[in-house]
C-alpha positions in Angstrom: -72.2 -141.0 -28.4 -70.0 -137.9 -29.6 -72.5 -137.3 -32.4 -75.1 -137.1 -30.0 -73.4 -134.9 -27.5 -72.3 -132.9 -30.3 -76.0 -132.3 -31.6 -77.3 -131.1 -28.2 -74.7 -128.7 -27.9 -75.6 -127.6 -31.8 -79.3 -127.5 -30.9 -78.5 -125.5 -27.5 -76.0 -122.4 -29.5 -79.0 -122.2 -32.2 -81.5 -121.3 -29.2 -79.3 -119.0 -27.5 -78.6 -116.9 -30.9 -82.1 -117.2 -31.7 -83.0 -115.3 -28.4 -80.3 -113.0 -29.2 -81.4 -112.7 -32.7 -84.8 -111.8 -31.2 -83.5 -109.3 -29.0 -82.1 -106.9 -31.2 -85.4 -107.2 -33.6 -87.3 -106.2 -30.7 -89.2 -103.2 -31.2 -87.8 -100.4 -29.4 -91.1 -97.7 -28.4 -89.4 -94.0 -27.4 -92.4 -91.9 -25.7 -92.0 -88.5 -25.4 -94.6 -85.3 -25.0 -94.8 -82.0 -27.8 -94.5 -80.1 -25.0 -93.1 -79.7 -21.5 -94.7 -77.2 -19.7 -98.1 -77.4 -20.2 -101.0 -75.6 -18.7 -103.7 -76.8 -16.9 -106.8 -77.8 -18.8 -104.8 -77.4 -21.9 -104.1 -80.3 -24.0 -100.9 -82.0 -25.4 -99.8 -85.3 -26.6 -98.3 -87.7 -25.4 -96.1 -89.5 -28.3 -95.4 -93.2 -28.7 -92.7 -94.2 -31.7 -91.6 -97.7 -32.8 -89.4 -98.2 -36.2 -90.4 -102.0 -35.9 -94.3 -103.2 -36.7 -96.1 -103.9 -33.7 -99.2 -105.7 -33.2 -100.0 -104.7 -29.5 -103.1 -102.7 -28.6 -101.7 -100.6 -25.6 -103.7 -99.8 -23.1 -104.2 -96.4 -21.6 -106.5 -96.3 -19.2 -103.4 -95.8 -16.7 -102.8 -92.2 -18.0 -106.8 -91.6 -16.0 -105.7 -91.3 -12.7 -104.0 -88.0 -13.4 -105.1 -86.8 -16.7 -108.1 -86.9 -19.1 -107.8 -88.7 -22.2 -109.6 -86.5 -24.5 -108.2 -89.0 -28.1 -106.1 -91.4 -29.3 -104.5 -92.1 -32.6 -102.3 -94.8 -34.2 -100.5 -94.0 -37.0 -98.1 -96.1 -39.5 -95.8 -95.0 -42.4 -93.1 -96.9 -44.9 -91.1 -95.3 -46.6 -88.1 -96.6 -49.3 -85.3 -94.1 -49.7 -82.4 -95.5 -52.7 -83.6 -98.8 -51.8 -83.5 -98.7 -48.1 -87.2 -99.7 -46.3 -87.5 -97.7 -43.5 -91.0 -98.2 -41.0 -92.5 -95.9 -38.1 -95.5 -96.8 -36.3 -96.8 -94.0 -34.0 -99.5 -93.7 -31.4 -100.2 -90.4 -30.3 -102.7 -89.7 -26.9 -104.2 -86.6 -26.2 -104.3 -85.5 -23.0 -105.6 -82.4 -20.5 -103.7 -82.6 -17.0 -106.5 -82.6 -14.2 -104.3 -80.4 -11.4 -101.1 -78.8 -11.3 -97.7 -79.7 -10.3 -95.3 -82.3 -11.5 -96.8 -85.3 -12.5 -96.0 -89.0 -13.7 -96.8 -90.6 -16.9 -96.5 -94.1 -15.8 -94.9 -96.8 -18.1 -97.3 -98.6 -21.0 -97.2 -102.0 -22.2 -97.0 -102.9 -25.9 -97.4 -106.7 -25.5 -93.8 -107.9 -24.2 -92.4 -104.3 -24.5 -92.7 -101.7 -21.3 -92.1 -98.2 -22.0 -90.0 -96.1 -19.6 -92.0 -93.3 -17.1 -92.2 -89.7 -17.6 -92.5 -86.6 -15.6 -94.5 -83.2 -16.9 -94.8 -79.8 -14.8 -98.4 -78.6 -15.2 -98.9 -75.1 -14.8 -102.0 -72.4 -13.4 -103.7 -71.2 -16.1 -103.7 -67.3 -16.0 -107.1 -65.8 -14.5 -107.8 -63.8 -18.1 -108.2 -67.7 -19.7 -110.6 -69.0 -17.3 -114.5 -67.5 -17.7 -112.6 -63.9 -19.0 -115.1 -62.3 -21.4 -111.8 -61.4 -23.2 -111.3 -65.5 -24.1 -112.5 -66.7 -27.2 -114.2 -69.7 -25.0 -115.6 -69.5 -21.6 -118.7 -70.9 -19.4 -121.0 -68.7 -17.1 -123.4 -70.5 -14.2 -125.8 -69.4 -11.9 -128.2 -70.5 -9.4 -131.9 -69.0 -8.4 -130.8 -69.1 -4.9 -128.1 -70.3 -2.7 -130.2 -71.3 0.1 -132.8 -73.4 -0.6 -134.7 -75.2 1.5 -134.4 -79.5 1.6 -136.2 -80.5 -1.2 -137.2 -77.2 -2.6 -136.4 -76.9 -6.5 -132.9 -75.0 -7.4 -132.6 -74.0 -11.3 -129.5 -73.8 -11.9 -128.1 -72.3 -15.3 -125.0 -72.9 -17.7 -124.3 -70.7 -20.8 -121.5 -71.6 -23.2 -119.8 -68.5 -25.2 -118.4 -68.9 -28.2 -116.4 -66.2 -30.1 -115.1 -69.2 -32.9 -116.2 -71.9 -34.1 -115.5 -75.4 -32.5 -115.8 -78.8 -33.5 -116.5 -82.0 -31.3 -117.8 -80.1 -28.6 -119.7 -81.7 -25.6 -120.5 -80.0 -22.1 -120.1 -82.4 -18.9 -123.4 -83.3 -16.7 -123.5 -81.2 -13.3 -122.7 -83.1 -10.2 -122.9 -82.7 -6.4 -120.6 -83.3 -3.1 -121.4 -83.0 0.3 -124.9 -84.3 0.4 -127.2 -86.4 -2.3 -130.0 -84.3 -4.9 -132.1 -85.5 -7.8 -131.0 -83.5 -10.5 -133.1 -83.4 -14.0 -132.5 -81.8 -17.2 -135.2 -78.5 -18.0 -136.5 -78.3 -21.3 -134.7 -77.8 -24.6 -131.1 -75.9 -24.8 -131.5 -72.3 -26.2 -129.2 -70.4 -28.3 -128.6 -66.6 -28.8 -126.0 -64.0 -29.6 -124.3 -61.2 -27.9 -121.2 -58.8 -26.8 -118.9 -58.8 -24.5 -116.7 -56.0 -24.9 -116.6 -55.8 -28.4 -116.8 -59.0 -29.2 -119.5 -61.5 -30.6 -120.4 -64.3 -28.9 -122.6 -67.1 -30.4 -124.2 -68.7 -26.5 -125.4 -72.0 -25.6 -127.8 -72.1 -22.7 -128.4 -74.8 -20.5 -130.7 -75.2 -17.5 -131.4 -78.2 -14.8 -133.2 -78.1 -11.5 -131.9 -79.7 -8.4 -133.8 -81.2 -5.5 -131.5 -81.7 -2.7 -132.3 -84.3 -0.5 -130.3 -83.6 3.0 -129.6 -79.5 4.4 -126.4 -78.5 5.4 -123.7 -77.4 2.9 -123.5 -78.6 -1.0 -121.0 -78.0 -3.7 -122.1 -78.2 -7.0 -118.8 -78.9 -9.0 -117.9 -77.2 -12.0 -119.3 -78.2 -15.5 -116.7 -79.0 -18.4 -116.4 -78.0 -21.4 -114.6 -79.9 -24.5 -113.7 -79.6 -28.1 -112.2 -78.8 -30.9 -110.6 -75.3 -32.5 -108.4 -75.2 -35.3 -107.7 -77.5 -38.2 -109.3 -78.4 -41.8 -110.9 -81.3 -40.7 -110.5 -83.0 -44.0 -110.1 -86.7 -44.3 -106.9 -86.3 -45.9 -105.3 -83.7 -44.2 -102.3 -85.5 -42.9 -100.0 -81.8 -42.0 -99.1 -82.4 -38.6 -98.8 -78.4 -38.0 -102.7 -77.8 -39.6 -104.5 -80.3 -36.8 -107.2 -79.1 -34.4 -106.1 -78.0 -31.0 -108.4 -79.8 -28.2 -109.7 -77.2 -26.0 -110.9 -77.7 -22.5 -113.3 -75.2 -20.0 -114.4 -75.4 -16.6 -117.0 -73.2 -14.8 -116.5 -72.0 -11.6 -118.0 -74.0 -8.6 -121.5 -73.2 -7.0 -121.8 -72.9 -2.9 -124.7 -73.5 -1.3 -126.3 -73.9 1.7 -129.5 -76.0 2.2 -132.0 -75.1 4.5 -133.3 -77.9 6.3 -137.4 -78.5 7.7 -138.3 -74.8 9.4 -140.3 -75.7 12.8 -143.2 -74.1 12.1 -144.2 -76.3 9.1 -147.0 -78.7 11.2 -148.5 -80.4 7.9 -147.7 -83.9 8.1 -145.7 -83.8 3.7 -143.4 -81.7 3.6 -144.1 -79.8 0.0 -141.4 -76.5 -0.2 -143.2 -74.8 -4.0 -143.8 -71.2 -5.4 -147.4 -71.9 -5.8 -149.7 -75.1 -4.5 -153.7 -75.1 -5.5 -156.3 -78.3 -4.9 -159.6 -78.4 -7.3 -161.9 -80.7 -7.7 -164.5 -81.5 -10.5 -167.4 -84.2 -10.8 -168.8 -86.2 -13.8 -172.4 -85.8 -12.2 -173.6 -82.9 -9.4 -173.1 -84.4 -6.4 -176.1 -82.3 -5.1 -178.2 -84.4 -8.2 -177.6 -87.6 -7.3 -180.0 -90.3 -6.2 -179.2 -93.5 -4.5 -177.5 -96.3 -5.9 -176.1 -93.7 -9.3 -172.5 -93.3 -9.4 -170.0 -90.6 -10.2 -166.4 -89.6 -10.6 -164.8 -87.1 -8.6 -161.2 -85.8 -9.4 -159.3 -84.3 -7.7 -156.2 -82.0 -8.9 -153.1 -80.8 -7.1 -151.2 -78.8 -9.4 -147.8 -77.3 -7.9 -145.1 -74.8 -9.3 -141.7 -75.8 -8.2 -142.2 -79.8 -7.4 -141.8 -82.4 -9.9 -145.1 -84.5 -10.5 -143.8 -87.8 -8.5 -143.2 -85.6 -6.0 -146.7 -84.6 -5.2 -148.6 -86.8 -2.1 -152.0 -89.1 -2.4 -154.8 -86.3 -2.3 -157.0 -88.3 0.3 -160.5 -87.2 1.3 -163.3 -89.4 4.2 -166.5 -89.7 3.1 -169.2 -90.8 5.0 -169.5 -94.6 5.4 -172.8 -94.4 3.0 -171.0 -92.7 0.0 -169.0 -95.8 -1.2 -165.7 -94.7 -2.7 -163.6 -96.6 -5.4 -160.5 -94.8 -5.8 -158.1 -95.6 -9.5 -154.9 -95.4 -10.5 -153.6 -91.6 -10.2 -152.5 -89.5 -13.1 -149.0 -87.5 -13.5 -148.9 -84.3 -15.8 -145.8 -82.6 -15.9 -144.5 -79.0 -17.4 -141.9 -76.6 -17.2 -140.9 -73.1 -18.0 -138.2 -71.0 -16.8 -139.2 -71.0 -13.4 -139.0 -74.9 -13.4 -140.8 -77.6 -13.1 -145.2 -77.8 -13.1 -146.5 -80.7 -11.5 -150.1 -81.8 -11.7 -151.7 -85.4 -9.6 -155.4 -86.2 -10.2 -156.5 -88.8 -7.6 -160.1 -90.2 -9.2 -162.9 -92.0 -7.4 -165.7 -93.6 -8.6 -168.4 -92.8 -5.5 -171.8 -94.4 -5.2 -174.5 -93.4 -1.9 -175.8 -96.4 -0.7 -178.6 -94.3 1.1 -180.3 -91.1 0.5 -180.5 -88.3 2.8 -178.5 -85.0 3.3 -174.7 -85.0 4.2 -171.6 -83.4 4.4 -168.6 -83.6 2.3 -165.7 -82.9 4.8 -162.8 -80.2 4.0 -159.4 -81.1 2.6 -156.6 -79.3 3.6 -153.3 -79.7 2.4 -150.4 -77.7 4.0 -147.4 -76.5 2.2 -144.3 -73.9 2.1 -144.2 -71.0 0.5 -140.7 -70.6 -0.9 -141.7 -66.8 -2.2 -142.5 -65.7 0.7 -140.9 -68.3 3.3 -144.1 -69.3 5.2 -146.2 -72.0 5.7 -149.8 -72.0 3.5 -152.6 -73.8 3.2 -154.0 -75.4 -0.1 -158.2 -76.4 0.6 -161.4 -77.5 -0.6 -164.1 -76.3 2.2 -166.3 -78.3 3.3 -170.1 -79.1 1.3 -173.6 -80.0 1.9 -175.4 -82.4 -0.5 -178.8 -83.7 -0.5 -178.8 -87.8 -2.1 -182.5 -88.7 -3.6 -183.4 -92.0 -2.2 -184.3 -94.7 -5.0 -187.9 -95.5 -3.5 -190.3 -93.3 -2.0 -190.9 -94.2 1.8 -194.3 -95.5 2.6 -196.4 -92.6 4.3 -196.8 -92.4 8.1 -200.8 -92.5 8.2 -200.6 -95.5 5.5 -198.7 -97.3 8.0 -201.1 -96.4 11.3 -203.9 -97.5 8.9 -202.5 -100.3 8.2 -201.4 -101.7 11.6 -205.4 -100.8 12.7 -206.6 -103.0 10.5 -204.1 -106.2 11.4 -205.4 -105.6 15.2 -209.2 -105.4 13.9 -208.5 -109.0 12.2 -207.3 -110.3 14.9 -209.7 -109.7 17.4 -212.7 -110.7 15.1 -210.5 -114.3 14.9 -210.5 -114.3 19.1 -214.3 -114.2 18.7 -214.8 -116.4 16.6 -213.5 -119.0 18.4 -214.9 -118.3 21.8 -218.6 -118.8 19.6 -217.5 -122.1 18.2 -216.1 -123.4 21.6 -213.2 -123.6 20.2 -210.8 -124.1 23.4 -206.9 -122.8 23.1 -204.1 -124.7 22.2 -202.4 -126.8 25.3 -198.9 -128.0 25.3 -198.8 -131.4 26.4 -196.2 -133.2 28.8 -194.3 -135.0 25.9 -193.7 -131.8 23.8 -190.6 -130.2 26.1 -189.0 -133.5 25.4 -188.9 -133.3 21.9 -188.2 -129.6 21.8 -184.5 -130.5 23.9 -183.8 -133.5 21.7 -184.1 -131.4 18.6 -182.2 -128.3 20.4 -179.7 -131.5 20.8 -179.5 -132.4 17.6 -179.2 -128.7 16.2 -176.4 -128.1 18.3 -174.4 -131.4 16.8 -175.2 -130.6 13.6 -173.7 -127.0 13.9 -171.0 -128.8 15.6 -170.4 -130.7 12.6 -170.4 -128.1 10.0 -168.0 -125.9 12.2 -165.4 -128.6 12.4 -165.4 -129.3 8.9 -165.3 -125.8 8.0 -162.1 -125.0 10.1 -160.7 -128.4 8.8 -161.1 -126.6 5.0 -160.1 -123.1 5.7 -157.1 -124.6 6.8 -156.5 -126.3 4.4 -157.4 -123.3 1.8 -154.9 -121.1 4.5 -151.7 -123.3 3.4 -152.6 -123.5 -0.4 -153.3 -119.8 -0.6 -150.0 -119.4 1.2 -148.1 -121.6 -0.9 -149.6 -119.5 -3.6 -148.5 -116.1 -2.2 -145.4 -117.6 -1.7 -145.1 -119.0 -5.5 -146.5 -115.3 -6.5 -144.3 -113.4 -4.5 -141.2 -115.1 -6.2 -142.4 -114.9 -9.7 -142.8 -111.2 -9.2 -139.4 -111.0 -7.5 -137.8 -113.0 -10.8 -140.0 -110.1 -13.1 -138.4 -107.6 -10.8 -135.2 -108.7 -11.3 -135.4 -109.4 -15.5 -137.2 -106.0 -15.4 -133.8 -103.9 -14.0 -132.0 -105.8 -15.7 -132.7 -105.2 -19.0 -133.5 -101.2 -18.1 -137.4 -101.5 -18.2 -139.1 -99.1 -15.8 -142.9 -99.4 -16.7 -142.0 -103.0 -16.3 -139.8 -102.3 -13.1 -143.0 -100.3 -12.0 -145.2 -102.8 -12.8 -144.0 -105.7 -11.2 -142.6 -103.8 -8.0 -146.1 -102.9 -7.4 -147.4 -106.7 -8.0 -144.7 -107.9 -5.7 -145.7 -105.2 -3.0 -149.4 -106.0 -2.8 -148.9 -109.3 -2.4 -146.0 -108.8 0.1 -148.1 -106.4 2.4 -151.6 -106.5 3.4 -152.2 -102.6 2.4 -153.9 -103.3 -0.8 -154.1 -99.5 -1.2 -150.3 -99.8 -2.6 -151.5 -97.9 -5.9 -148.1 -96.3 -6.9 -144.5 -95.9 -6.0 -144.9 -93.4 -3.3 -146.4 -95.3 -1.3 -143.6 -97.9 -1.5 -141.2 -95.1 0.1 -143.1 -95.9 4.1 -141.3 -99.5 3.8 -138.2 -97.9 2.7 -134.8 -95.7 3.6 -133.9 -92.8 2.0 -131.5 -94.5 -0.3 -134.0 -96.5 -1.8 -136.8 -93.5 -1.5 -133.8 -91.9 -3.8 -133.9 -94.7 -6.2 -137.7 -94.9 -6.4 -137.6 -91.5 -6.8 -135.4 -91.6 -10.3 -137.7 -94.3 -11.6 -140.7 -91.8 -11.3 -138.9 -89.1 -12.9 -137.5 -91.3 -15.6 -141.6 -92.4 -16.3 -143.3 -89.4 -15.3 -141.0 -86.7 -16.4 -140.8 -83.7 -19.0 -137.4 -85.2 -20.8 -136.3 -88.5 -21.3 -133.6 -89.5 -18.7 -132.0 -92.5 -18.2 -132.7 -95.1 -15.8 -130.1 -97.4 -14.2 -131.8 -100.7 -13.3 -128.8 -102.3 -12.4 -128.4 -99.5 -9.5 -131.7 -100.0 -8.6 -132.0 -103.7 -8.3 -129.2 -103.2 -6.3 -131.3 -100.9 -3.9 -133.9 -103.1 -3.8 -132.4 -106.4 -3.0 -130.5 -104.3 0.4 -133.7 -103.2 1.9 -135.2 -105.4 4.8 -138.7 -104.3 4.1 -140.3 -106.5 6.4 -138.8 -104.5 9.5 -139.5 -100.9 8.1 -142.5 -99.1 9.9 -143.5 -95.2 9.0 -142.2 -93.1 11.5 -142.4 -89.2 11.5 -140.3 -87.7 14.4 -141.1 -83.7 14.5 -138.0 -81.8 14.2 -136.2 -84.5 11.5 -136.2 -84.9 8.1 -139.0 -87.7 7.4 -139.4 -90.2 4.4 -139.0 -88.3 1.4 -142.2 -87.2 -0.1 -144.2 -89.3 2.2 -147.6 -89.9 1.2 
């Protein structure tokens, strides 16, 4: 029993210097930065130093909320001095301060280990280091105008100069607050040299037009610039004093003020562009044409300032005897420093069913002149054309002549039977009977057939509904897969699919036509996928984002509604 007693209290000393033991082979991590000031949107590290190994993989993402984490770095080094091992493991972060004032490095975790808090006082930068032509880095933007109207194209413009060389260097996407805009890349950056009081600059320019989608006032926030000066760069270059100093830039932030719907525009699309024409051209003269032969006519809106998707269904009414067949419309799309081109071609295959002269009706098209801020109008006048029938008509005295001779046969049959005694035909008494038991019989025959006809088009009704219903959720699941995997000529495909078979408008041809069902969150998102397909430069599409769209709309309650005076469905067609 002592023995016993005597080996739990053995086994319970052993655990407690063990966790002792532990204790002081614990890793100790001192943090600390190279520098304290610092300057705003300069960088510094932040400096993390353990004598013991440590297998942790710290995590940073902390340091975000106040700063940008422009690199990290781990470092290890062993060393034996007469004998003595010594070991120092080092992580160092890079980081650029967001705003000034004092502010807290918050404690990091290295597995069981916490590392105490800091403090750092951030400084203004000096106005001759921000967009000064006497720094050695700065960023220049501008705008084509700072009022635009809703929807009207701003190109706006960034230019990089560089009086060294830098390494690493990336410039930051522009962004908006205060309202939502569709913003797209323009062209290919350019690059040319200048001075600037004395000095040589190598510059980077950048340009991007912005639709904005809702007036009132609009920020667009500064772009940022990061990278690299300094430093050999070689692989082995492990000189702590010869390392390359990250350098950060920002632009100064654009103003504007956005311009919503003037009053005076009456057209029914709102389309704000520097120029708008219509044409149209036909595979065969309309004013050659005979009945029954067909032809193509195309017609081409071509604008200077609107991005192709943006451009309405170019619709025209014939007359009821010219058969139309209208296919899928075209997007052509351009650019120059002005911005964007955008061409549609609506095509038709038409066909007269009869000959004879008509009248191809005018097509007007109303838009805004953003040059010289008035409402135009973009039309085709109105023709005359002359279709050749596909028979000759019989001629009039033909037809006389005819009908004389039909009456002259007939009475020569009238005296022929008044010389043979031939007496009339009399309907007997039994006849009118017969005549109402046939009528009788018609009637339940037709009966009949109506009854079993109903009883089968109801019956065809509820398959062809279970089959819309079994469509409509296959196209929903290729929807889905689509967005998920980032497809958009998939996405577009099967939205489509799923749209004609949800609605009865089986004139849903394209995605602009989708935007009458829908808010102007999801007219935004449609919007992006038509840039993304139909665009000048590749962008990238979120499906994710726009499955998520999708799935929140309650299309079956939307109606088209255009209230004079308010903003209507974006690029309503």
């Amino acid at each position: 029993m002592l023995d016993i007693k005597l080996h739990i209290e053995m086994k319970i000393i052993f655990t407690l210097l063990l966790l002792i033991f532990s204790q002081l082979l614990m890793a100790e991590i001192t943090v600390k930065v190279d520098r304290d000031p610092v300057v705003v949107d300069e960088s510094f590290h932040l400096i993390f130093e353990s004598d013991q190994k440590v297998d942790a993989k710290p995590d940073f993402s902390s340091l975000t909320n106040s700063f940008t984490v422009l690199d990290t770095r781990h470092r290890s080094n062993t060393q034996i001095t007469n004998g003595k091992i010594s070991y120092t493991q080092m992580w160092i972060v890079t980081l650029i301060a967001n705003k000034t004032g004092t502010l807290g490095i918050p404690s990091i975790r290295f597995d069981k280990e916490l590392t105490r808090p800091l403090s750092i006082n951030v400084l203004a930068g000096s106005p001759t280091t921000k967009g000064s032509s006497t720094d050695n880095i700065f960023l220049d933007v501008e705008v084509n105008t700072k009022s635009p109207y809703v929807q009207e194209q701003l190109v706006y413009t960034v230019r990089l100069y560089r009086a060294i060389v830098t390494n690493n260097a990336s410039l930051s996407e522009p962004e908006v607050t205060g309202g939502q805009a569709v913003i797209n890349k323009l062209g290919e950056d350019s690059s040319f040299e200048t001075q600037r009081n004395g000095k040589r600059y190598v510059v980077i320019e950048r340009q991007y037009v912005i639709f904005p989608q809702s007036s009132g006032p609009m920020t667009i926030q500064p772009i940022v610039f990061q990278g690299q000066t300094g430093g050999t760069g070689g692989f082995f270059s492990f000189d702590r004093f010869n390392q390359p100093t990250s350098v950060v830039r920002r632009s100064k932030p654009v103003e504007i003020n956005v311009k919503p719907i003037p009053d005076s525009f009456t057209g029914d699309t709102w389309l704000p562009a520097n120029q708008l024409t219509i044409e149209e051209q036909w595979s065969v003269d309309p004013s050659k044409l005979e009945q029954g032969e067909a032809t193509t006519r195309t017609l081409t809106l071509k604008a200077n300032g609107l991005a192709a998707s943006h451009l309405p269904e170019i619709k025209s009414h014939l007359p009821d005897t010219l058969k139309q067949y209208p296919d899928q419309p075209e997007f052509d799309e351009s650019n120059n420093a002005d911005g964007y081109i955008g061409v549609r071609r609506d095509k038709m295959a038409i066909i007269p069913t009869e000959g004879g002269d008509f009248t191809l009706p005018a097509i007007k098209i109303p838009w805004w002149n953003t040059e010289t801020d008035k409402m135009e109008v973009a039309d085709l006048p109105e023709r005359n054309i002359h279709i050749e029938s596909s028979t000759a008509p019989v001629p009039v005295d033909n037809v006389i002549k005819q009908q004389g001779t039909l009456d002259q046969a007939t009475a020569t049959e009238s005296e022929n039977n008044e010389q043979n005694n031939l007496a009339p035909m009399v309907l007997t008494k039994e006849e009118p009977i017969w005549r109402w038991v046939s009528l009788f019989l018609l009637v339940l025959w037709l009966l009949t057939v109506i009854l079993f006809w109903k009883s089968k088009r109801s019956n065809s009704v509820t398959d062809t509904k279970a089959e819309e219903n079994i469509s409509d959720r296959k196209n929903l699941k290729k929807i889905q897969q689509a967005c998920k995997n980032n497809e958009p000529k998939l996405t577009q495909q099967a939205l489509l699919d799923w749209a004609k078979g949800h609605w009865t408008d089986k004139n849903i041809n394209n995605l602009n036509t989708l935007k009458e069902y829908s808010d102007e969150g999801f007219m935004v998102k449609l919007d992006e996928l038509n840039n993304c397909l139909y665009g000048s430069s590749a962008t990238e599409w979120d499906g994710t984002s726009f499955l998520k769209s999708f799935e929140s709309q309650s299309f079956d309650n939307k109606q088209s509604v255009v209230v004079k005076g308010k903003l209507e469905p974006l690029y309503k067609t």
